[in-house]
RODO-2510 file (C-alpha; in nm, 4 decimals, decimal comma):
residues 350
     n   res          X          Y          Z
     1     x     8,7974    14,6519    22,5244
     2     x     9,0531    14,3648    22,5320
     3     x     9,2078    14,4139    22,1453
     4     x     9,4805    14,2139    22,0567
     5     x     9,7685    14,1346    21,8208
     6     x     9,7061    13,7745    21,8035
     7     x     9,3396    13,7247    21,6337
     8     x     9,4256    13,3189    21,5569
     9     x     9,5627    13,1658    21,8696
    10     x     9,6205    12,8001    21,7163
    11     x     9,9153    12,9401    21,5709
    12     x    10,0197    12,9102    21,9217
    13     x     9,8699    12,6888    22,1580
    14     x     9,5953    12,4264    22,0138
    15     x     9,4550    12,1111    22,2191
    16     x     9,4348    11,8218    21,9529
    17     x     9,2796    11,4616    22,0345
    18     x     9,3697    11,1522    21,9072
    19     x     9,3076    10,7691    21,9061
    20     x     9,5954    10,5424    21,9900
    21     x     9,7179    10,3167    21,7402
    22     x     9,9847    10,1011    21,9284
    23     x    10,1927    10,1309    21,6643
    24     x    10,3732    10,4176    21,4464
    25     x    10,0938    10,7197    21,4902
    26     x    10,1416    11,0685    21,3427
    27     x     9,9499    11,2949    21,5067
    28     x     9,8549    11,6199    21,2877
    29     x     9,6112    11,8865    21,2533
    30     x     9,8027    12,0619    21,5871
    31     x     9,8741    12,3860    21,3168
    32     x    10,2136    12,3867    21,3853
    33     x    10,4978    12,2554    21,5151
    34     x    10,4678    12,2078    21,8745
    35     x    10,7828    12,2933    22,1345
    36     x    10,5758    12,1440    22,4386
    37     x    10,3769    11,8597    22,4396
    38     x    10,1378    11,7946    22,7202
    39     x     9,9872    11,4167    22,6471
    40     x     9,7457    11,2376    22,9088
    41     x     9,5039    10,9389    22,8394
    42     x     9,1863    11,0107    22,9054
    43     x     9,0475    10,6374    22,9460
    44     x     9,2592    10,4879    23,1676
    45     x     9,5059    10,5665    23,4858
    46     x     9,7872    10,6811    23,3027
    47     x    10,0593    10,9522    23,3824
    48     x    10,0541    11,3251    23,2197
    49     x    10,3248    11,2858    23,0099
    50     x    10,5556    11,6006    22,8699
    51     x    10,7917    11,6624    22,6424
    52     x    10,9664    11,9665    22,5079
    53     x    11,2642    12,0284    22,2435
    54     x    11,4563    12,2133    22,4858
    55     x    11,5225    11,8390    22,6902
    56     x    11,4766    11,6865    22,3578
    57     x    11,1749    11,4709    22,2367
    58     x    11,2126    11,1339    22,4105
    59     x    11,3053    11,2782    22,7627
    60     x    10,9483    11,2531    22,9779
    61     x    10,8245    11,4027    23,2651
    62     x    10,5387    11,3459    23,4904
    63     x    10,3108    11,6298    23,5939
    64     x    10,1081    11,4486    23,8662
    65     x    10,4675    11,3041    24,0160
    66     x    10,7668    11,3658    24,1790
    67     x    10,9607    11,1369    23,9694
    68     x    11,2819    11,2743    23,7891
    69     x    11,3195    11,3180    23,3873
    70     x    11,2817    10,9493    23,2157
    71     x    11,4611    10,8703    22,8472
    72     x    11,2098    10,6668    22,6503
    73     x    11,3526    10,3770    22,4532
    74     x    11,3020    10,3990    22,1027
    75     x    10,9839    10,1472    22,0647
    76     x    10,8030    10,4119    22,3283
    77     x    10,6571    10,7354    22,4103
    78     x    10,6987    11,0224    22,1234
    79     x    10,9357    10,9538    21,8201
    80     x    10,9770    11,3486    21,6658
    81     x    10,8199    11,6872    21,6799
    82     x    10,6617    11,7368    21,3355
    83     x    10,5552    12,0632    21,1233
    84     x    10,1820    11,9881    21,1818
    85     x    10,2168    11,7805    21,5430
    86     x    10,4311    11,5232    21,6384
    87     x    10,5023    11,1426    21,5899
    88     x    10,4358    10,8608    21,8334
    89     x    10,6114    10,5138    21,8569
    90     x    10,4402    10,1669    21,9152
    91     x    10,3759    10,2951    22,3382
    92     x    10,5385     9,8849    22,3908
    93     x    10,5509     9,9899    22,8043
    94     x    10,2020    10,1235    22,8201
    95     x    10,3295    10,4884    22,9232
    96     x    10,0246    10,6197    22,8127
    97     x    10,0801    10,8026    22,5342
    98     x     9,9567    10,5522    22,2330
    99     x     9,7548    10,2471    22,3576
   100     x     9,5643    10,0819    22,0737
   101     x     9,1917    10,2345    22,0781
   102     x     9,2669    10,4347    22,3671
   103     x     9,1008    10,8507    22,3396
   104     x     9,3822    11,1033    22,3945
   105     x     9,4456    11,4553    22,4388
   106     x     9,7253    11,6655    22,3959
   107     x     9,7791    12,0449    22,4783
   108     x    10,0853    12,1486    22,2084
   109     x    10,2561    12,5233    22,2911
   110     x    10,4524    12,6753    22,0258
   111     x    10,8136    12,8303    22,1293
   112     x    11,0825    12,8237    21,9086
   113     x    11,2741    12,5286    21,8884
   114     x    11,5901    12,3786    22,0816
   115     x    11,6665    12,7436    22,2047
   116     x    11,9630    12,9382    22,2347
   117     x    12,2142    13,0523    22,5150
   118     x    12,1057    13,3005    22,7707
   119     x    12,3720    13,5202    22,9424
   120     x    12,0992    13,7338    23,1127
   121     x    12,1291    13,5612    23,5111
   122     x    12,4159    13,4790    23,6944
   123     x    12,3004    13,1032    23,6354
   124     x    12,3562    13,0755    23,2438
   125     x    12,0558    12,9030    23,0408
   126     x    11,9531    12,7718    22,7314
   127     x    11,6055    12,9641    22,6336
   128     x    11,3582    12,8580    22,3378
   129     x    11,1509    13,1797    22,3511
   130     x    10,8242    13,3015    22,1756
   131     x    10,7664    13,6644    22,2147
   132     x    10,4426    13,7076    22,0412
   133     x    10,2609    13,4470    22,2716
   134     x    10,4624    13,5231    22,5740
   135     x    10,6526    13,1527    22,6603
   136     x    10,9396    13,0204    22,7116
   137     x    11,1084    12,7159    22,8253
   138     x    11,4675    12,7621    22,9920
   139     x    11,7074    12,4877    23,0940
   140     x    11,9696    12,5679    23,3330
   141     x    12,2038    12,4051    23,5738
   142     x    12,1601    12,5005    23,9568
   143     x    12,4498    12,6483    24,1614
   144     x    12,2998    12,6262    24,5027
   145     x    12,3608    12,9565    24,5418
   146     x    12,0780    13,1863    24,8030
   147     x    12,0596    13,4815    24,5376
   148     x    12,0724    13,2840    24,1987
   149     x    11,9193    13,4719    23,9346
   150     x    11,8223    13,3084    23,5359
   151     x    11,7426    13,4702    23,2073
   152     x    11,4257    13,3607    23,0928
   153     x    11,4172    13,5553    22,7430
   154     x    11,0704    13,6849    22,7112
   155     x    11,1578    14,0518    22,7363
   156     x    10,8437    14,1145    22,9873
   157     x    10,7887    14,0398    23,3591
   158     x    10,6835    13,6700    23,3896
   159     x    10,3161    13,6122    23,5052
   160     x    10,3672    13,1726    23,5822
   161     x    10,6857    13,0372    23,5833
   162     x    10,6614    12,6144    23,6354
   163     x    10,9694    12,4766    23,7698
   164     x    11,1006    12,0940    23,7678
   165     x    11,4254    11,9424    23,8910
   166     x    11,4842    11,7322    23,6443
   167     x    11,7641    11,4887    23,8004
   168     x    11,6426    11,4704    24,1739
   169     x    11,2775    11,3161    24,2998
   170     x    11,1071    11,6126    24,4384
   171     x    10,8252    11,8050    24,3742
   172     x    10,7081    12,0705    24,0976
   173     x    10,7318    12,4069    24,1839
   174     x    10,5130    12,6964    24,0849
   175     x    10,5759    13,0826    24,0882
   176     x    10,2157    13,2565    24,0111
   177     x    10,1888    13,6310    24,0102
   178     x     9,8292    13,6426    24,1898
   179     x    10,0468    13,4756    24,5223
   180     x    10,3872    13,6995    24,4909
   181     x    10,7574    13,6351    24,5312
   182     x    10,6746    13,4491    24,9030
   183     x    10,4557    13,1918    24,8323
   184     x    10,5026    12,8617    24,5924
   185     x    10,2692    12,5601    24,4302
   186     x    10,3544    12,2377    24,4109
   187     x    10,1817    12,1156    24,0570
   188     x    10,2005    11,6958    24,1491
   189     x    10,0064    11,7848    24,4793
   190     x     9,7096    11,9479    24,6241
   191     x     9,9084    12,1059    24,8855
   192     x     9,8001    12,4930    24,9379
   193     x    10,0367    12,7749    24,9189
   194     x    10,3813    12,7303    25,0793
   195     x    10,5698    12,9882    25,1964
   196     x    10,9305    12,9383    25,1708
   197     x    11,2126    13,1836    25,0976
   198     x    11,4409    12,9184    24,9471
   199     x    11,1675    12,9355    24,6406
   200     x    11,1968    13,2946    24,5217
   201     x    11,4667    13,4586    24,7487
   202     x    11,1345    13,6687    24,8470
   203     x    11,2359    13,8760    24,4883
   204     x    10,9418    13,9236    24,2037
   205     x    11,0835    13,8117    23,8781
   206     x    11,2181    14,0780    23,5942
   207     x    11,1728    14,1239    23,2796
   208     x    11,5023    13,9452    23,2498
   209     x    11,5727    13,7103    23,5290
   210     x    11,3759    13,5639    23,8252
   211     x    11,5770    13,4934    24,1609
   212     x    11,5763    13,1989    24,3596
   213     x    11,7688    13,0452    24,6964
   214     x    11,8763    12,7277    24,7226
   215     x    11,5613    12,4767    24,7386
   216     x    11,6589    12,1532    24,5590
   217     x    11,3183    12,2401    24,3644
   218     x    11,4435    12,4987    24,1584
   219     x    11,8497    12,5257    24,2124
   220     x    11,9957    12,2711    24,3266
   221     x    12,3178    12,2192    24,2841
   222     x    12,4942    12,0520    23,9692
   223     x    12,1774    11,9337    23,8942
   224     x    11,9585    12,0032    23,5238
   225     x    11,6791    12,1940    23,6023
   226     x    11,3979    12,3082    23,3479
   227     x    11,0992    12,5872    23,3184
   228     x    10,7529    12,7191    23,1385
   229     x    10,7808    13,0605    23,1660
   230     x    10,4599    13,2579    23,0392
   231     x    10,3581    13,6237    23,0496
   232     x    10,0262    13,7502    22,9852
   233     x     9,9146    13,8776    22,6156
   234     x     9,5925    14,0555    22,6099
   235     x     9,2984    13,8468    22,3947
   236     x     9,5538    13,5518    22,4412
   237     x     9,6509    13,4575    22,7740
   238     x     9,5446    13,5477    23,1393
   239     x     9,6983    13,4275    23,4554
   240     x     9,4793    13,5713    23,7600
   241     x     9,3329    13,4968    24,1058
   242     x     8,9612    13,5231    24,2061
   243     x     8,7689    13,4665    24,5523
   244     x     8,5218    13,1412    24,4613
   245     x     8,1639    13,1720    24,6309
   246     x     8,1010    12,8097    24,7286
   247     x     7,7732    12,8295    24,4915
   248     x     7,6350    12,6267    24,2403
   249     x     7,5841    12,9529    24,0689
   250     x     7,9693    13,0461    24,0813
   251     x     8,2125    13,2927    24,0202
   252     x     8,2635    13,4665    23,6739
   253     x     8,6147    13,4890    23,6075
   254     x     8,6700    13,7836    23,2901
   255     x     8,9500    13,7127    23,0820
   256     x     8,9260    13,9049    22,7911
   257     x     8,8985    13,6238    22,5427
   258     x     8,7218    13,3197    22,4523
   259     x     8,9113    13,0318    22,6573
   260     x     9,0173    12,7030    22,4843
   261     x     9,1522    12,5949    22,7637
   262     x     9,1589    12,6614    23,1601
   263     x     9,3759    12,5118    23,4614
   264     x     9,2712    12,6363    23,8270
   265     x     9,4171    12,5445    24,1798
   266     x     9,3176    12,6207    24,5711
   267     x     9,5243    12,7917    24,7345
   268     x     9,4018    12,7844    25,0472
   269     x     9,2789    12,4291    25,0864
   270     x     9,5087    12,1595    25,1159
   271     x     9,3196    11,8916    24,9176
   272     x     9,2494    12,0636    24,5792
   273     x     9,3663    11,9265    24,2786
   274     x     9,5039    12,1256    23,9857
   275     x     9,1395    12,0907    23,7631
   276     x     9,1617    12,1342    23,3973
   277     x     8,9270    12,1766    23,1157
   278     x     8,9352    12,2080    22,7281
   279     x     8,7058    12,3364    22,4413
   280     x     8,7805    11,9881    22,2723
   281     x     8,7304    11,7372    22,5148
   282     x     8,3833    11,9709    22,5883
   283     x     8,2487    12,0779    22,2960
   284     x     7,8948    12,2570    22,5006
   285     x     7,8503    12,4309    22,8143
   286     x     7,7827    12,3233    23,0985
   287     x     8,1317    12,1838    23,0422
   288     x     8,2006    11,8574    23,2717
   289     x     8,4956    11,6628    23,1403
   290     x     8,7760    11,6914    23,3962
   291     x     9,1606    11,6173    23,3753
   292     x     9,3931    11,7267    23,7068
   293     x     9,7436    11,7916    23,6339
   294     x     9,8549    11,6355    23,9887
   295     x     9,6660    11,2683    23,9286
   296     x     9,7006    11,0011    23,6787
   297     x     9,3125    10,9335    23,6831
   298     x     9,1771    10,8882    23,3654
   299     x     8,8911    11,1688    23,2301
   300     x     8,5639    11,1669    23,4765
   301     x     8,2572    11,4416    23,4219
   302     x     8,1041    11,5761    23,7689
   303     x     7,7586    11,6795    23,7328
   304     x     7,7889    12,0624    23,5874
   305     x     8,1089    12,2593    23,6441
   306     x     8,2049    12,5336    23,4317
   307     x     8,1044    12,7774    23,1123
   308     x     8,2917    12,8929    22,8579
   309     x     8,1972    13,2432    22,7645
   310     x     8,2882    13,4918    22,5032
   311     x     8,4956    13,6632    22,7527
   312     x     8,5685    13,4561    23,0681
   313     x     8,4239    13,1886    23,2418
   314     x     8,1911    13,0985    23,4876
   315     x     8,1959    12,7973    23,7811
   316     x     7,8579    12,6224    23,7811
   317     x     7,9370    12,4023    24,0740
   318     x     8,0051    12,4454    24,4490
   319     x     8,3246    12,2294    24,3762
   320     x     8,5945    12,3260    24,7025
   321     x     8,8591    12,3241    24,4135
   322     x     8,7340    12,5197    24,2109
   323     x     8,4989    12,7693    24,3735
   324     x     8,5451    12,7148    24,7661
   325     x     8,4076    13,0091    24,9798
   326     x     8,5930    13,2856    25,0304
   327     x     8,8896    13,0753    24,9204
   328     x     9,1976    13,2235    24,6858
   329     x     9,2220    13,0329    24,3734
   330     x     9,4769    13,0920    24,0873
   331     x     9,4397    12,9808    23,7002
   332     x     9,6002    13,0374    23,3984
   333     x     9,3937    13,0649    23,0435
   334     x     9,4449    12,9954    22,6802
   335     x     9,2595    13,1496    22,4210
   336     x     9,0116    13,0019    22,1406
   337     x     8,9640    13,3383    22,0313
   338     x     8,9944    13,6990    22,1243
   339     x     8,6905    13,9256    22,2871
   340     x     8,8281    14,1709    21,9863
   341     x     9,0990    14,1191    21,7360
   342     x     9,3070    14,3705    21,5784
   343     x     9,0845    14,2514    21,2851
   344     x     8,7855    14,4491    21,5118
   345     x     8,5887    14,0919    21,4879
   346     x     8,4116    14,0192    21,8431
   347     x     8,4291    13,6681    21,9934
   348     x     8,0664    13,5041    22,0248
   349     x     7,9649    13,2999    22,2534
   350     x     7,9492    12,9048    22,2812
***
């Protein structure tokens, strides 16, 4: 039985949706206050847009591109992180984050603030870490270096580490368990696995430090580099692979929990987006509203797709990208609440 320490997980990740304003717009009812900020229009093309108090709140990135870190002016994007959510300004470019009437969603992760140094690697860091939920976000300089190695502060082996250069136009980089220390992601592309030794070094993460060559993804040199670093907390979090069946009646995936939210890739096919779904945006099963971390499209809803179940979830489509035949996929899961708490109360289903 999956029991677990953390019986509420809004105290650590929480999806909240919100109406744009165009103007001054203080988001709250997140539960706490939020360390990374995943923002993405759901009406109209507009950019995934995130923020984190590591970089600081008006420095932007772009999941679904290879652009490099962006400083909002002070008339756009997000104004303050906030004890209940965070503050937006009047969105006077049209970056997506605040458009007057426009439906939004944001996915808010808890760490613990601006973060502290971190001796741990032979690359020194700055880590904002949260034990108890397993993530942190480390910002580090890259030396170039072909055995590089960076403390990441969560005291356990990593399970997902997302990479971004944050000074150079390349692409996102993704370490996932389920594909080892040989094989990367690239989270702005549909690309399938890529095996390169400049990733990883070929060497599995510790629980101190992961290693890395010298790919101008992850180290290269002089430049600001920054990570999401998440390890897996039973009733909370899962990061896992499973083999999809190509069937309308698809794959169960079991992870111990009610989701709340769920992001899945490909790995074998070259044209499968990053696919993401939320217990907000969907409020019933069969569950259709789709976001993809590597496009700008706004919010579409394919006949069926997926179930949210008291302890997993199940594909109801034939989709390629989410449940291709015989194909590898890898996802990792957020809680809405635990199969069974430390509190002995069972999840039910939706």
């Amino acid at each position: 039985m999956a029991y677990t320490t953390i019986n509420k997980s809004t105290d650590y990740f929480n999806t909240k949706l919100y109406t744009g304003n165009g103007s001054t717009n203080a988001i709250t009812g997140v539960g706490f206050q939020p360390d990374w900020v995943w923002i993405k229009d759901r009406d109209t093309s507009q950019h995934n847009r995130l923020a984190d108090a590591v970089r600081g709140v008006k420095k932007n990135l772009k999941s679904d591109a290879t652009d490099a870190e962006n400083t909002t002016d002070s008339n756009d994007g997000m104004a303050s992180f906030d004890s209940d959510g965070f503050t937006l300004t009047a969105d006077n470019d049209d970056h997506g984050y605040n458009a007057n009437g426009s439906s939004q969603v944001s996915w808010n992760w808890k760490a613990n603030g601006a973060g502290s140094a971190n001796t741990d690697g032979s690359i020194n860091s700055t880590v904002s870490v949260n034990s108890a939920a397993g993530f942190s976000i480390v910002k580090y300089v890259g030396n170039g270096a072909t055995s590089a190695t960076v403390g990441h502060g969560l005291g356990v082996v990593p399970s997902m580490i997302i990479f971004k250069n944050l000074e150079t136009s390349v692409n996102w980089l993704v370490y996932h368990k389920s594909l080892g220390n040989t094989h990367g992601l690239y989270l702005n592309g549909t690309d399938a696995k890529a095996d390169n030794v400049d990733f990883f070094y070929d060497t599995s993460p510790t629980s101190s430090v992961w290693t890395m060559s010298n790919s101008t993804l992850n180290n290269q040199g002089s430049r600001n580099h920054i990570a999401y670093c998440f390890t897996e907390k039973t009733g909370y979090s899962k990061f896992g692979s499973y083999v999809g069946n190509g069937n309308a009646d698809g794959t169960f995936v079991y992870t111990g929990f009610k989701p709340a939210w769920v992001m899945v890739k490909n790995t074998n096919n070259a044209s499968a987006d990053w696919t993401m779904f939320d217990v907000k945006r969907s409020t019933n099963n069969i569950m259709d509203k789709r976001l993809r971390a590597n496009l700008a499209n706004a919010e579409d809803a394919p006949l069926g797709f997926i179930d949210f179940t008291s302890n997993g979830f199940k594909w109801r489509t034939d989709s390629f990208a989410v449940n291709g035949s015989g194909n590898t996929h890898v996802f990792m899961a957020f809680a809405e609440a635990p199969l069974v708490g430390s509190n002995n109360i069972p999840a039910t289903a939706r």
